[in-house]
C-alpha positions as CSV (number, residue, x, y, z in Angstrom):
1,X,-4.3,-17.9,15.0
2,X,-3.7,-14.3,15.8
3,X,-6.1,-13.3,18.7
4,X,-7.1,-9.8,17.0
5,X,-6.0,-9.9,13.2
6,X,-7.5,-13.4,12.7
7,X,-11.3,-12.3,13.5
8,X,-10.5,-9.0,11.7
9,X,-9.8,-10.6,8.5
10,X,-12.9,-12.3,9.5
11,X,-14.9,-9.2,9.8
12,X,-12.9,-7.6,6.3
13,X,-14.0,-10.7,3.7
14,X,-17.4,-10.4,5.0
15,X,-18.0,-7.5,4.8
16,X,-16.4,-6.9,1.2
17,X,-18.6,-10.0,0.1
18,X,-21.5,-7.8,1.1
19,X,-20.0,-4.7,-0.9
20,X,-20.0,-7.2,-3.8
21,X,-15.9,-6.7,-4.9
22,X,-14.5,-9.1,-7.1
23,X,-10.9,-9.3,-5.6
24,X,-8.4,-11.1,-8.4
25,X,-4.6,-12.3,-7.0
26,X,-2.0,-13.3,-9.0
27,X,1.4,-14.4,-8.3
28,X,0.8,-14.9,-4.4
29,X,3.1,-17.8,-5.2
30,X,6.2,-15.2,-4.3
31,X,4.9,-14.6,-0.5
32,X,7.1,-16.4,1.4
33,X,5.9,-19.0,3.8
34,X,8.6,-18.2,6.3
35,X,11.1,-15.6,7.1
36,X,10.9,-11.6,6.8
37,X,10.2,-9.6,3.9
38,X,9.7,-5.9,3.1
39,X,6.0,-6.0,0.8
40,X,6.1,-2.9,-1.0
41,X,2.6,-1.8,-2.4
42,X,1.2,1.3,-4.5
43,X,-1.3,3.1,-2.8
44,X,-4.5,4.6,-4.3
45,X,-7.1,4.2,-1.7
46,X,-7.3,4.6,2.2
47,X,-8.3,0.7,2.4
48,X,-5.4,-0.6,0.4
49,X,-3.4,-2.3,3.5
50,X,-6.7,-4.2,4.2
51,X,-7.3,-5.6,0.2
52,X,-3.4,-5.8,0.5
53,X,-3.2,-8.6,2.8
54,X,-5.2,-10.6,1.1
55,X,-2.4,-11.7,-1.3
56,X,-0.6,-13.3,1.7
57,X,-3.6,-15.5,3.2
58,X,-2.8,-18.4,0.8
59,X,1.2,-18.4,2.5
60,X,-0.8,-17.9,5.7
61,X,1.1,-15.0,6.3
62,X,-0.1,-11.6,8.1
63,X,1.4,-8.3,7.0
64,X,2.3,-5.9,9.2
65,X,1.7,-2.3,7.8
66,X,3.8,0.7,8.4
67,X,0.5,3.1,9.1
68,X,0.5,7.3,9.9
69,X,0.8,7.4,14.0
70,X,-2.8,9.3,14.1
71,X,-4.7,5.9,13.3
72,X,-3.3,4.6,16.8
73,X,-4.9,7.4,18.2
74,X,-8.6,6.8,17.0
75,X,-10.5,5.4,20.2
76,X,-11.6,2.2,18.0
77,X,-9.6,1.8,15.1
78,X,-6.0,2.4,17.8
79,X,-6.4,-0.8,19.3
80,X,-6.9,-2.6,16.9
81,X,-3.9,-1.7,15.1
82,X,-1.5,-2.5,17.6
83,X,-3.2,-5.7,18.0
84,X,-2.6,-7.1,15.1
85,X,1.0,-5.5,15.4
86,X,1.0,-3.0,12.8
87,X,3.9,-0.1,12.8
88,X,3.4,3.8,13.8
89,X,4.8,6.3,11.2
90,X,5.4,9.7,12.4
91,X,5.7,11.8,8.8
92,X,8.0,14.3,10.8
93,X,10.4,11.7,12.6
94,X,10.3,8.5,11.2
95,X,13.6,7.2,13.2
96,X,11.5,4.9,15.9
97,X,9.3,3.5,13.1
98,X,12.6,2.3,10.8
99,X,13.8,0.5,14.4
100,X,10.3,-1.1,15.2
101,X,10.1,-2.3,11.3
102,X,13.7,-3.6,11.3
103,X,13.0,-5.6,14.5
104,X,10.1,-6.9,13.1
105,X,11.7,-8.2,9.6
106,X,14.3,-9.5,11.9
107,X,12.1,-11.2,13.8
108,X,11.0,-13.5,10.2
109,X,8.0,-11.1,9.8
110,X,6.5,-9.6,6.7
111,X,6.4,-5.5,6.8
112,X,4.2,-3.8,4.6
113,X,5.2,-0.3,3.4
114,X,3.8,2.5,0.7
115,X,7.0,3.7,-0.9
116,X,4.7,6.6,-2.4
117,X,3.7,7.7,1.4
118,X,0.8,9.4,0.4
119,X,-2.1,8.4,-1.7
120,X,-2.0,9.1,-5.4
121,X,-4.0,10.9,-6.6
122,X,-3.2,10.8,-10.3
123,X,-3.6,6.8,-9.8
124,X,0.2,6.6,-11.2
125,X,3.6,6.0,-9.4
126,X,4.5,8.9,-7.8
127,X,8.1,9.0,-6.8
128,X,9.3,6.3,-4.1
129,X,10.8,6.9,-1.0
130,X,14.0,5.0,0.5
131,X,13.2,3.4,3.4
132,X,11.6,0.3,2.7
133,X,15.1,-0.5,0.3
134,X,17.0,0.6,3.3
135,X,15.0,-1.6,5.8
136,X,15.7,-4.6,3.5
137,X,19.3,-4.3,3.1
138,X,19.9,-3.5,6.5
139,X,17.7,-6.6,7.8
140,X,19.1,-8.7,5.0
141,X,15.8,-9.6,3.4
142,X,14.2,-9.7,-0.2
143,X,11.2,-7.0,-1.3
144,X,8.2,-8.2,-2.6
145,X,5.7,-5.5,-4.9
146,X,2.3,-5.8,-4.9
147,X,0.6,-3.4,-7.6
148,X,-3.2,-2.6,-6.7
149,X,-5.6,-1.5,-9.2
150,X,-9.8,-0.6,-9.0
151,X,-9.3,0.2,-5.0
152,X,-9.6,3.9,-6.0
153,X,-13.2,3.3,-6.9
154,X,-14.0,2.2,-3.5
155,X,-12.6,5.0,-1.4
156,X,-9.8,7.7,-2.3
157,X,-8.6,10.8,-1.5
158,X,-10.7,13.7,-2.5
159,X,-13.7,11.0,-3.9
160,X,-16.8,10.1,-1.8
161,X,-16.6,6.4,0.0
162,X,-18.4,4.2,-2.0
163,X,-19.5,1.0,0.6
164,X,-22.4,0.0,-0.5
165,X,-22.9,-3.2,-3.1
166,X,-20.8,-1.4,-5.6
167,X,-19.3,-4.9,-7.1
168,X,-16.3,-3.4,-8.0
169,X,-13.2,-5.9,-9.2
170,X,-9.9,-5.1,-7.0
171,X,-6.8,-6.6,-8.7
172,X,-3.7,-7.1,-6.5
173,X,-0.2,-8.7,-8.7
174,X,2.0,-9.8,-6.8
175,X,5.5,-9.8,-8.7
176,X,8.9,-11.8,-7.9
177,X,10.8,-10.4,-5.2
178,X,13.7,-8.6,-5.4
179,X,17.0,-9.1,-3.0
180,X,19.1,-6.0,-2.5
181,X,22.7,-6.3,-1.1
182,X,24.1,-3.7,1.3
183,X,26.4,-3.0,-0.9
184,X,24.1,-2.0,-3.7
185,X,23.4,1.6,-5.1
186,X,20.2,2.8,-3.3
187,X,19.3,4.6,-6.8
188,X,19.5,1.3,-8.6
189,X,17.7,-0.9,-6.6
190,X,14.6,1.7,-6.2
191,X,14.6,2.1,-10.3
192,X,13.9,-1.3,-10.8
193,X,11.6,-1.8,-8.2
194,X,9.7,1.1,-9.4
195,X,9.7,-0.2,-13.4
196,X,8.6,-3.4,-12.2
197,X,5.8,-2.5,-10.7
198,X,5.1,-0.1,-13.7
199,X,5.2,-3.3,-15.7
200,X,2.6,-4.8,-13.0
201,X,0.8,-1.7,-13.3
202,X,0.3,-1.5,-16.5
203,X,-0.6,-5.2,-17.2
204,X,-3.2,-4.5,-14.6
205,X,-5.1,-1.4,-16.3
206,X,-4.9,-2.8,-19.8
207,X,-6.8,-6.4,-18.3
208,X,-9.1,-4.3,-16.2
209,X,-12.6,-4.2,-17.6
210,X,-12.8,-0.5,-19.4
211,X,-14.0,2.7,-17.6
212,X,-17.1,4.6,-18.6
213,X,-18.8,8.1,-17.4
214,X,-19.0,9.0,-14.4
215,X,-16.0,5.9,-13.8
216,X,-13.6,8.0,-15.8
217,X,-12.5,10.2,-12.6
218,X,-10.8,7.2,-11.4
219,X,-9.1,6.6,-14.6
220,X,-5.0,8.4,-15.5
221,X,-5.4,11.2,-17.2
222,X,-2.7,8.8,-19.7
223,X,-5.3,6.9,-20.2
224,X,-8.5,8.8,-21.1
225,X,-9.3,9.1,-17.5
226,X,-10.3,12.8,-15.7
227,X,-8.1,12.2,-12.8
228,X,-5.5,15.0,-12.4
229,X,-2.1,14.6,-14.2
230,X,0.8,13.3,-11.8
231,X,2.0,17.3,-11.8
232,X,-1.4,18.1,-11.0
233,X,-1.5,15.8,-8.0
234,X,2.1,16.6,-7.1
235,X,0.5,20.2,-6.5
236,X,-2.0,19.1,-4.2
237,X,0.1,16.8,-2.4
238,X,2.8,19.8,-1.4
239,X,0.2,22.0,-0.4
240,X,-1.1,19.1,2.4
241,X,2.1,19.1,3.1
242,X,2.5,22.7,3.6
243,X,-1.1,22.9,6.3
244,X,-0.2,20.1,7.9
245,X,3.3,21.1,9.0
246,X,1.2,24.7,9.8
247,X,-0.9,23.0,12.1
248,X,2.1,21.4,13.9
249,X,3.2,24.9,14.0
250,X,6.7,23.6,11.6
251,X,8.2,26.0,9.2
């Protein structure tokens, strides 16, 4: 038992009984019981590490999540964080994070990272990032996707929260892990990460019960749905980018 992340998993399935979600997990078989692993998840919604972890209760395994540095900073949400011993990611400098994470995995734990960095908001892929391939190779140890789907209908970016008894089903697929050499092309290793989990993804959406009405702005645009196209999002995502290195005062 974990004297902080124990009692808030605690406080997490009780309160999303109460919310009503439906949470479906298949393949947690491939979280290992022992020994480090990089979990690589897609991210659609601000509460994904929290439905995340689920998958690795039945190996009785705690994730720790590679998390934006400005969480640590919130006055309630700061401590709990590094309590359960999740990482900082400074967007700008991400040098100390990489060392902390690699420690970690060294150390036989599981690290959780969004390859996409950001929040979709086209509810596809977007394109993945290098470090959580790097961080396995260099620590020697497999990565292990996890593909989310109906988390977006709780709480995403540019969408009002939705926390009350909304009963929404949350599907989380865990797929077989993948073990990178250090010798392997970085380009090659990300490619077939990124089609599994477009396998997983897909399998997901066509099981998930259909979306209707007002539902439909948490839907693809390639499927039906009025979320923005992943050009669209791509868009919105660089002009973020663009104010937030403004208000750092970075070119």
């Amino acid at each position: 038992m974990e004297p902080v992340y124990t009692p808030v998993i605690g406080f997490a399935r009780a309160l999303f009984a109460a919310e009503g979600l439906r949470f479906t997990v298949t393949g947690a078989e491939h979280i290992p019981r022992e020994g480090g692993a990089v979990i690589v998840m897609n991210h659609l919604s601000y509460l994904d590490f929290a439905y995340a972890g689920l998958a690795a209760m039945p190996a009785k395994r705690f994730i720790r999540f590679m998390c934006k540095d400005t969480i640590f900073e919130h006055p309630v949400a700061g401590p709990l964080m590094r309590g359960m011993k999740h990482i900082p990611v400074d967007r700008e400098s991400g040098g100390t994070s990489f060392r902390a994470a690699l420690t970690a995995l060294k150390a036989g734990e599981l690290v959780g990272v969004f390859p996409e960095a950001t929040i979709s908001r086209s509810f596809e892929l977007k394109e993945f990032k290098s470090g959580a391939l790097r961080m396995a190779q260099a620590a020697r140890v497999p990565i292990i996707p996890i593909v989310l789907w109906g988390s977006q209908r709780v709480w995403t970016k540019g969408h009002p929260k939705r926390l009350g008894r909304t009963r929404v089903p949350i599907t989380l697929s865990v797929g077989a892990p993948l073990t990178p050499s250090r010798t392997d092309k970085p380009d090659a290793i990300l490619a077939a990460l990124r089609a599994q989990m477009q396998a997983q993804l897909d399998e997901a959406q066509a099981a998930y019960p259909p979306l209707t009405a007002a539902d439909l702005t948490y839907q693809p645009a390639r499927l039906g749905g009025r979320a923005p196209t992943l050009e669209e999002a791509s868009r919105l995502d660089a002009a973020d980018v663009a104010a937030r290195r403004a208000a750092k005062g970075l070119s």
